[in-house]
VMD Tcl script that draws the C-alpha trace (Angstrom):
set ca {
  {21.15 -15.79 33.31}
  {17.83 -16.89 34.82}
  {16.14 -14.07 33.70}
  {17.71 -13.94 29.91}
  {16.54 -17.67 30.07}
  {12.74 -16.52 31.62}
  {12.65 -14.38 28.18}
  {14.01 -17.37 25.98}
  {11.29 -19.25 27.17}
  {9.13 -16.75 26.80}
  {9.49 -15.91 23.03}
  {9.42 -19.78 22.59}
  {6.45 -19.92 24.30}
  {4.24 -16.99 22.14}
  {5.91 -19.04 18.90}
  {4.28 -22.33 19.69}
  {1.04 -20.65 20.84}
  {0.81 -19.31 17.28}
  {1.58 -22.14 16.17}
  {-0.76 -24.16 17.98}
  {-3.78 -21.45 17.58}
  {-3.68 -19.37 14.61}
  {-4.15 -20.25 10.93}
  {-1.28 -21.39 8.74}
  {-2.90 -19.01 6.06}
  {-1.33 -15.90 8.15}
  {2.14 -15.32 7.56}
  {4.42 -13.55 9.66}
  {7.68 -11.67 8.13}
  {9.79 -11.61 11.62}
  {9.96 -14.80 14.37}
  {9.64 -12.27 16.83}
  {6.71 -10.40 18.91}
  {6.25 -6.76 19.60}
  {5.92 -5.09 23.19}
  {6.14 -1.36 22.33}
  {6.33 1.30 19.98}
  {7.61 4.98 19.43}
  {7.41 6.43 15.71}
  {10.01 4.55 13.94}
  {11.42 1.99 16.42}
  {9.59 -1.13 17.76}
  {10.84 -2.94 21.23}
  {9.93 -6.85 21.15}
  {9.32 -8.97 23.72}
  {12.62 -10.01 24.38}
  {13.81 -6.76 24.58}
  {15.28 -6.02 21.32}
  {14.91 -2.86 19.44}
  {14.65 -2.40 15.86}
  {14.23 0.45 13.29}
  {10.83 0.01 11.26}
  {11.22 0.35 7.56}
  {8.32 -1.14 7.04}
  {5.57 0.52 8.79}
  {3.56 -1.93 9.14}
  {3.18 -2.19 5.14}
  {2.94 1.00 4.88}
  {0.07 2.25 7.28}
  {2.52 4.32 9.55}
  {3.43 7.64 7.49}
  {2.84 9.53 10.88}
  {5.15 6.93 12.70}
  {3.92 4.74 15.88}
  {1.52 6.09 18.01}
  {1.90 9.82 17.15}
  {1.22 12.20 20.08}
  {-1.22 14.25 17.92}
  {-2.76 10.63 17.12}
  {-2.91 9.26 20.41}
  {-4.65 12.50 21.85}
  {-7.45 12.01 19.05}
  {-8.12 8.74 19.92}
  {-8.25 9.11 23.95}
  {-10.31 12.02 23.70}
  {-12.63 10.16 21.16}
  {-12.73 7.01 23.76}
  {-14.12 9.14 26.10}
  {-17.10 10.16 24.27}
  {-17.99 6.85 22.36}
  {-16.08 4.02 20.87}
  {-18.93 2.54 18.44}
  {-22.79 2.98 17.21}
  {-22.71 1.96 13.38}
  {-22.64 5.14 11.54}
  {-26.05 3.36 9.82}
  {-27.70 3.58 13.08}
  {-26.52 6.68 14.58}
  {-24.32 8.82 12.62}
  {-21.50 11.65 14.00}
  {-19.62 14.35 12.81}
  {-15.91 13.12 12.64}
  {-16.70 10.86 10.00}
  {-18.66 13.57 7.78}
  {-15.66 15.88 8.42}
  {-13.26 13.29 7.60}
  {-15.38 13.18 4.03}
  {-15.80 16.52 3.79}
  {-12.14 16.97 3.82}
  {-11.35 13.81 1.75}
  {-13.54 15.51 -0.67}
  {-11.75 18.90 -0.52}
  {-8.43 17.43 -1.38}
  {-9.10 14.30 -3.61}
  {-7.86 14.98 -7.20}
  {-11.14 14.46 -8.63}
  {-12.85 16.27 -11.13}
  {-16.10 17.76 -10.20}
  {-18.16 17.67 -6.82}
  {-16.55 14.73 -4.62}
  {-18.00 11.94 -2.41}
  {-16.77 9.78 0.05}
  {-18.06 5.93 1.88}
  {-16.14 4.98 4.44}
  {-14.91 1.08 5.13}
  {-12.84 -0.58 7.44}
  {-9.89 -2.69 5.22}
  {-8.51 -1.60 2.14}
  {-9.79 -5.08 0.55}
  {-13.07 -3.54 1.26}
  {-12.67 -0.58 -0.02}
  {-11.73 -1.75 -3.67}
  {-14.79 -4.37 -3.55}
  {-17.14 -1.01 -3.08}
  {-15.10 0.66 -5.44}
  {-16.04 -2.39 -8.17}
  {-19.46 -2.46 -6.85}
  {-20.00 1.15 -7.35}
  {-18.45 1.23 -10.95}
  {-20.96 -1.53 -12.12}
  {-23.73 0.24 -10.69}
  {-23.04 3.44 -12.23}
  {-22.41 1.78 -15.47}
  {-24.99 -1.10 -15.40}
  {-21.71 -3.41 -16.62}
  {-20.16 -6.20 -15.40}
  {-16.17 -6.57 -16.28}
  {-13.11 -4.74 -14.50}
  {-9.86 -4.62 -16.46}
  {-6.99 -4.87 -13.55}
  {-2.95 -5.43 -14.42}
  {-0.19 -7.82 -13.83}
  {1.61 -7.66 -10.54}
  {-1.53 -5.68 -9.29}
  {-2.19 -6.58 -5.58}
  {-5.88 -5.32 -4.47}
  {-6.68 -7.55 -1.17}
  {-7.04 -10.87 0.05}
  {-10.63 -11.43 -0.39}
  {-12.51 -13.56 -3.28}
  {-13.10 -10.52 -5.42}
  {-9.91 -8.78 -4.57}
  {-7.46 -11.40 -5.48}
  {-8.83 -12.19 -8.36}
  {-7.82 -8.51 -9.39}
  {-4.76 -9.01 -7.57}
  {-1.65 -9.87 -10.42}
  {0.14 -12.87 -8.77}
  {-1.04 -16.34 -8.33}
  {1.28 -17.56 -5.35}
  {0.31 -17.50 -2.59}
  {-2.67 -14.87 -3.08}
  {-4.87 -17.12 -5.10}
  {-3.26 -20.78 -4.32}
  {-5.89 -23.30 -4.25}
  {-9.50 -21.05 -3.93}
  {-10.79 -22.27 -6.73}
  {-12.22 -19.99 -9.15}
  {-12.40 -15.96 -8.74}
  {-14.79 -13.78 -9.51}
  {-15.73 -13.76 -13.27}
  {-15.36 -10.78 -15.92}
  {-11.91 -10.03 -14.28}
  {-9.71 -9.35 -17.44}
  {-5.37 -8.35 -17.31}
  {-3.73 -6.44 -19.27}
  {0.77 -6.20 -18.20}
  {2.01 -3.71 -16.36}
  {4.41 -1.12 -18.10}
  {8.01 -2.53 -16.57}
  {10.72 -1.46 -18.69}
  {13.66 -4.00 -17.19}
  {10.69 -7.05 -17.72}
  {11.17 -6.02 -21.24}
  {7.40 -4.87 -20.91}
  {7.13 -0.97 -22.62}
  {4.11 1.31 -22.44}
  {2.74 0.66 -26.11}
  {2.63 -3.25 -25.38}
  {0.28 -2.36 -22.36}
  {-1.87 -0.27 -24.66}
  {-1.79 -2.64 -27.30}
  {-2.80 -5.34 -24.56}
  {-6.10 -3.20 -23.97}
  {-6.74 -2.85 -27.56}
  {-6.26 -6.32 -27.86}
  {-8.73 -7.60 -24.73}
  {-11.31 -5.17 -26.40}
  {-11.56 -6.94 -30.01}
  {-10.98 -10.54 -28.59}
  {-12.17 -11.13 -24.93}
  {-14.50 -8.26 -24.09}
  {-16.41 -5.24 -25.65}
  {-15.30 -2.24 -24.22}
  {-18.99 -1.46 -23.53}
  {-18.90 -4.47 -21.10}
  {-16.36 -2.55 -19.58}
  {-17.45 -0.67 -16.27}
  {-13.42 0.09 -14.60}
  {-9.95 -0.16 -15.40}
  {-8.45 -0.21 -11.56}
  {-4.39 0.68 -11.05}
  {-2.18 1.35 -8.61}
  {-0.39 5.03 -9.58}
  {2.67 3.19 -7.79}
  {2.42 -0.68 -7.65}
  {2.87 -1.83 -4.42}
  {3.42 -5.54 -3.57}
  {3.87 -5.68 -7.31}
  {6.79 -3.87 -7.07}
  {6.75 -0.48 -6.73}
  {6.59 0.30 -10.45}
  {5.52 3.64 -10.96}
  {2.33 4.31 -13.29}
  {3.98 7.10 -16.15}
  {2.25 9.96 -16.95}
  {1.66 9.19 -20.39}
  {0.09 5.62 -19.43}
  {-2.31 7.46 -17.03}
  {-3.37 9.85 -19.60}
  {-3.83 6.92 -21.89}
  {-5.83 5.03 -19.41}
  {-7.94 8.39 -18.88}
  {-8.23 8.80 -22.70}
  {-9.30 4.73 -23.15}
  {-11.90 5.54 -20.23}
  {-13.14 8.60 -21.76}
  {-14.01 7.22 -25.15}
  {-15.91 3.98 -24.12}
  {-17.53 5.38 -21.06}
  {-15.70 3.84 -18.64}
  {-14.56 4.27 -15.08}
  {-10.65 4.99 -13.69}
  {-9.82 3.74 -10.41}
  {-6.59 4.55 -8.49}
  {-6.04 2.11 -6.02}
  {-4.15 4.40 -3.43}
  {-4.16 2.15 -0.66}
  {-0.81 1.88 -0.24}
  {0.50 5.14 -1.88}
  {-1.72 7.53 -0.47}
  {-1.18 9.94 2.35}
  {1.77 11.58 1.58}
  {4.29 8.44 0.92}
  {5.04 9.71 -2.52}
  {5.57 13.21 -1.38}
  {1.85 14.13 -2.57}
  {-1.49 12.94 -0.74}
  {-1.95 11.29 -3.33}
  {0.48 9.49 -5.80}
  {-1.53 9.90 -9.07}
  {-1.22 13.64 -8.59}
  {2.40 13.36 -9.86}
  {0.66 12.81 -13.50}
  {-2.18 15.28 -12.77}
  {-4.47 12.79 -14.34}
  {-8.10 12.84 -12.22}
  {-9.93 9.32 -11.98}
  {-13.06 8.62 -11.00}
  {-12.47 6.93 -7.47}
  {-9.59 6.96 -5.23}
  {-9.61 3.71 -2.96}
  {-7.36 4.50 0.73}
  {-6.64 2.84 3.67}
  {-3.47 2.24 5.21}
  {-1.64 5.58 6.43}
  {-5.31 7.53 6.58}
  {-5.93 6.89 9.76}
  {-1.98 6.24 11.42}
  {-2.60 2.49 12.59}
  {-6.41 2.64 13.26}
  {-9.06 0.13 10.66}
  {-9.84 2.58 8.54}
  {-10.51 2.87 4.62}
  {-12.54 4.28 2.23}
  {-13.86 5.17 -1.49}
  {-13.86 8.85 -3.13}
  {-15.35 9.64 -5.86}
  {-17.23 11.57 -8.20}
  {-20.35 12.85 -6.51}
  {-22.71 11.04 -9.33}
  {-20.98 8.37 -9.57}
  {-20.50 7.42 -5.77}
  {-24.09 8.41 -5.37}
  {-25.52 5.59 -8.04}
  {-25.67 3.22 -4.93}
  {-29.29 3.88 -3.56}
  {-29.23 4.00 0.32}
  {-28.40 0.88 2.30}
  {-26.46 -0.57 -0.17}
  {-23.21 0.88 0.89}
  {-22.03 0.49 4.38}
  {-20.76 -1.94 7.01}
  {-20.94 -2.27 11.18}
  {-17.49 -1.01 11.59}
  {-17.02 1.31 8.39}
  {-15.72 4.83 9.08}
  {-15.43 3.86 12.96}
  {-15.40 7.07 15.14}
  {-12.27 5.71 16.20}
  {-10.85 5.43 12.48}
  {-12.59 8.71 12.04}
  {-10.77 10.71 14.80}
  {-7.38 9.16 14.02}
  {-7.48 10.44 10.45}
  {-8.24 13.73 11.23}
  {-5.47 14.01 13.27}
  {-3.06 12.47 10.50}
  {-4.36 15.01 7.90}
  {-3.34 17.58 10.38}
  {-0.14 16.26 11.29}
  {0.86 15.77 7.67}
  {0.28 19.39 6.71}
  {1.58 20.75 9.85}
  {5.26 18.36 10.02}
  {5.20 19.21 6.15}
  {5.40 15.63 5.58}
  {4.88 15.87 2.02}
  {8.11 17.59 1.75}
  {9.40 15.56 4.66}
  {9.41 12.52 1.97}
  {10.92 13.74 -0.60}
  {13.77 14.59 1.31}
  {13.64 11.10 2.90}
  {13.75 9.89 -0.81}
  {16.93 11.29 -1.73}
  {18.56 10.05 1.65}
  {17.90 7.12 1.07}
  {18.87 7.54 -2.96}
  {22.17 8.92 -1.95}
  {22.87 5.83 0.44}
  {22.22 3.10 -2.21}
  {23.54 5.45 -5.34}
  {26.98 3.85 -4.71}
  {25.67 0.17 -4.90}
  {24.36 0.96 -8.10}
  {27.29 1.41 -9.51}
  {28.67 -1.30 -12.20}
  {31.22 -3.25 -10.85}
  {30.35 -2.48 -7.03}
  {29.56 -5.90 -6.77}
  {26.27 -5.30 -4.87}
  {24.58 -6.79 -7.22}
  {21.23 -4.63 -6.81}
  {19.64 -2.68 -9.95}
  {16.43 -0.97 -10.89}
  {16.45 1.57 -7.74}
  {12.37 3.14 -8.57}
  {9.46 5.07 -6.91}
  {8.54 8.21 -6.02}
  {9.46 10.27 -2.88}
  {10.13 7.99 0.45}
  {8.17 5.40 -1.29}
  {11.43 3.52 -2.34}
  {12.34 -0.02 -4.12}
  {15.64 -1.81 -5.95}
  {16.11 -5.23 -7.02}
  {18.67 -8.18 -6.13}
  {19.83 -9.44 -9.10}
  {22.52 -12.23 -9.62}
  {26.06 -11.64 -11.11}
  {25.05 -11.17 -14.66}
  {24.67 -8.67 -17.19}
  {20.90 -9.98 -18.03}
  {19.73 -8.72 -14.08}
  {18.03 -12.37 -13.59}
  {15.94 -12.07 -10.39}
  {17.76 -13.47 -7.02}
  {14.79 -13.45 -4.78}
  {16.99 -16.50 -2.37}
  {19.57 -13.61 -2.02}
  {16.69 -11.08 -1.12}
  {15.75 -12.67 1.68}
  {19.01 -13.27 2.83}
  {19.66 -10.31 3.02}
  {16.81 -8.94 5.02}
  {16.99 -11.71 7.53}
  {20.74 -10.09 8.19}
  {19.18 -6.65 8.29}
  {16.56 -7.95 11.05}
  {19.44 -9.91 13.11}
  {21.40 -6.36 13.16}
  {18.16 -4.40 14.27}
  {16.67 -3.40 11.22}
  {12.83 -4.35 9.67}
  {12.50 -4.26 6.31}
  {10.31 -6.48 3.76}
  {11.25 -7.57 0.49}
  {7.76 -8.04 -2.33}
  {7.33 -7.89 -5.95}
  {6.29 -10.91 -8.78}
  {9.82 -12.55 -8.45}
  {9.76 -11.92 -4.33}
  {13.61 -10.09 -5.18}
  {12.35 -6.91 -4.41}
  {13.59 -4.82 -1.55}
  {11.24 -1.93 -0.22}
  {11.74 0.78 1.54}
  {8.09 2.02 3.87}
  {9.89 4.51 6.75}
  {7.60 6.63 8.66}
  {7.76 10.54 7.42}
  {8.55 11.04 10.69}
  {11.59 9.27 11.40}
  {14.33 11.55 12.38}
  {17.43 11.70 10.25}
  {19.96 10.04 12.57}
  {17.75 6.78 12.54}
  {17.08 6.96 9.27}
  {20.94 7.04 7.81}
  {21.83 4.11 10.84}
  {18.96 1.68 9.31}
  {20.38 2.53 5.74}
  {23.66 1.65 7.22}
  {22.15 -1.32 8.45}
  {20.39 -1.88 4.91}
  {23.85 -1.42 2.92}
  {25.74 -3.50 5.09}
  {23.58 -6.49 4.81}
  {23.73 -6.39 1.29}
  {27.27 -6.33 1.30}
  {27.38 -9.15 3.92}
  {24.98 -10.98 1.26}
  {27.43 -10.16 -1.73}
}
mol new
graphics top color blue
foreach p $ca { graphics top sphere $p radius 0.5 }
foreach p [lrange $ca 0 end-1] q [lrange $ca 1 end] { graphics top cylinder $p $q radius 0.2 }
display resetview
């Protein structure tokens, strides 16, 4: 008893030092703290274990601390930990570009600048497209979420609590909606949208990106079609400007391709990534079309801790770990687990109350709906219903513009017995939440 009560104290103890010490402007999704790690599980301090379906927010495709990974790493801190690749440079991170290149679906000879957040990376993707172009405005979507910082949330699609009380954003930001079917939003309003910013808030030749996520992540996880990627290309083509996939949260195998715009095998102009490149490590970065990435003269891309050899040697060992686990397959197999578990809720009259089931490969979200035939959002129920799956051992986040999405971010790695207990878990708590 005096020890449970040592731990008690304990976690009460790390609670009111946050409190007390770090800004109210951080959230927090769990009241508890970690203490350890192993692919998909996470210990706390207190001792309690939980399966991870949320990686983190998706940076984990290779699990927690991945041999392969943590071998990378060590051997790298043993050499050197840090000299600014602008001072000094080394070779992981021009074979990490090299093979970024190889495998980017980009048309033409590829580049790559490496960053540190993936907030970063989508600023130097805008700052490269204007240079290129010599233009000013970005065309970015509803629900969109690009970063945190002044630039990236005024791309970013949602208001609260992204862009509550900053003041204004960065100017020649324009939005067109998002293609979302069950929002009553279809793919020729979004198109007629674009048309319609061009003839009455900006000339197309003002234009210098249109920037998407292929699968929108704290949006939703509404997946970009085909046919309004090839649009989007087509729109691009004509009026000279640039196509962006934001793949900082769908890259790296999560969609069961590298990268998720490949499903529509339309080619943009720059790929942004973070996240899952390098399996936990700061690490992001901007491919791109060789003449395009290369309009930036020298010194005017960069940063002290971009491409860190760190990062660097982490990512190289995730590339090889997802080609040698086959993780690309690995997810879609994932994807249909988990399909087949919630299939059943799905149902009418199952009294689950959850609809919209989307995404591609493990990359996996459904919506909590009330008791209705219109599917009116329930985002109170939502979070019900993943505070019962933490209290029963299971981490999993809900996100989207109503906050009544639930998503699904497993590792690739997570081995099937864990997987079908934390979709028991899952099921359960919406049934306890009925």
């Amino acid at each position: 008893m005096q020890e449970l009560a040592k731990k008690e104290s304990t976690g009460a103890t790390l609670l009111e030092r946050r409190s007390n010490a770090v800004a109210h402007g951080v959230a927090t999704a769990t009241p508890f703290f970690a203490d350890t790690a192993e692919n998909a599980e996470i210990h706390d301090t207190e001792g309690r274990r939980y399966i991870d379906f949320a990686s983190g927010i998706g940076v984990l495709a290779t699990g927690h601390r991945h041999p392969r990974i943590m071998e990378a790493v060590q051997q790298q801190l043993g050499r050197f930990s840090h000299t600014a690749f602008q001072v000094m440079a080394y070779e992981s991170y021009v074979e990490l570009a090299e093979r970024l290149n190889a495998i980017a679906p980009i048309a033409g000879p590829a580049k790559t600048a490496l960053f540190t957040s993936g907030a970063e990376a989508v600023e130097n993707a805008v700052k490269i497209a204007r240079c290129a172009t010599g233009r000013p405005a970005v065309i970015a979507f509803g629900g969109a979420f690009h970063g945190r910082t002044m630039m990236t949330s005024g791309l970013t699609g949602k208001a609260v609590p992204y862009k509550a009380m900053t003041g204004p954003v960065s100017p020649e930001i324009f939005r067109v909606p998002f293609p979302v079917e069950h929002r009553g939003i279809k793919l020729e309003d979004t198109l007629a949208a674009v048309q319609s910013l061009f003839k009455c808030d900006v000339d197309p030749s003002r234009v210098a990106a249109i920037i998407i996520e292929p699968v929108q992540g704290e949006g939703g996880f509404h997946v970009a079609s085909t046919e309004l990627m090839q649009a989007l290309r087509a729109v691009c083509d004509q009026h000279g400007i640039l196509l962006i996939a934001d793949e900082v949260q769908s890259g790296f195998g999560r969609t069961g391709k590298v990268f998720a715009i490949e499903h529509t095998g339309v080619k943009p102009d720059m790929i942004t990534v973070a996240k899952s490149l390098a399996g936990g490590f700061p690490l992001s970065g901007v491919i791109g079309r060789a003449e395009v990435i290369d309009s930036v003269p020298p010194g005017g891309l960069g940063g002290t801790y971009g491409g860190s050899p760190i990062g660097c040697a982490a990512a190289l060992a995730v590339l090889d770990v997802i080609e040698e686990e086959k993780l690309l397959e690995r997810a879609e197999a994932i994807g249909q687990s988990i399909r087949s578990k919630l299939a059943p809720l799905m149902q009418t009259g199952s009294g689950a109350n959850i609809a919209n089931l989307r995404g591609q490969g493990a990359m996996l979200a459904f919506d909590i709906v009330k008791p209705s035939t219109t599917y009116e959002p329930d985002a109170e129920r939502a979070k019900r219903i993943v505070a019962n799956a933490l209290s029963n051992g299971l981490i999993v986040l809900t996100c989207g513009t109503y906050g009544d999405t639930v998503r699904i971010l497993t590792p690739l790695t997570i081995a099937d017995e864990m997987l079908e207990q934390g979709m028991d878990i899952l099921v359960a708590s919406i049934r306890a939440c009925e």
